[in-house]
N, C-alpha and C positions, 0 to 999 in steps of 0.2 A: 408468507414470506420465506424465502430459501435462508437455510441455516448458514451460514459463514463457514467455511474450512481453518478462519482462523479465531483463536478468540481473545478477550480483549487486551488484554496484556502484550500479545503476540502485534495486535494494530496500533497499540497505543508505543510499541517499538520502533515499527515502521513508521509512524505516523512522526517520531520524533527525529527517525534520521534524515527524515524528509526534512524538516526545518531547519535541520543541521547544514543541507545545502547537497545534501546526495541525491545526483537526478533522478529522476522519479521513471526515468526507463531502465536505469540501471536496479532502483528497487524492484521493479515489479521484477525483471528476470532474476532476479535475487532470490524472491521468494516465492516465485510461476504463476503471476498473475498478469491480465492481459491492461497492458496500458488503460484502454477503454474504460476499464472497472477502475482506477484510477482519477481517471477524468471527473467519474459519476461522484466522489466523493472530494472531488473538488482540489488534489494534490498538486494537481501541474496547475 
């Protein structure tokens, strides 16, 4: 399995502003990931 660039503190960040209501194309350019990888864990 490939290592994560971020770790979990850093997702569990992201992962909160997302519920907060911050769209989730605006997080990924926020912190240079690609929408797609997004998708895969189910955010949008």
């Amino acid at each position: 399995m490939k290592k994560s660039k971020f770790n979990d503190s850093q997702i569990m960040a992201i992962l909160k502003q997302a519920e907060s209501g911050v769209p989730v194309p605006e997080l990924c350019r926020v912190v240079s990931c690609r929408v797609v990888s997004c998708r895969v864990v189910n955010m949008v």
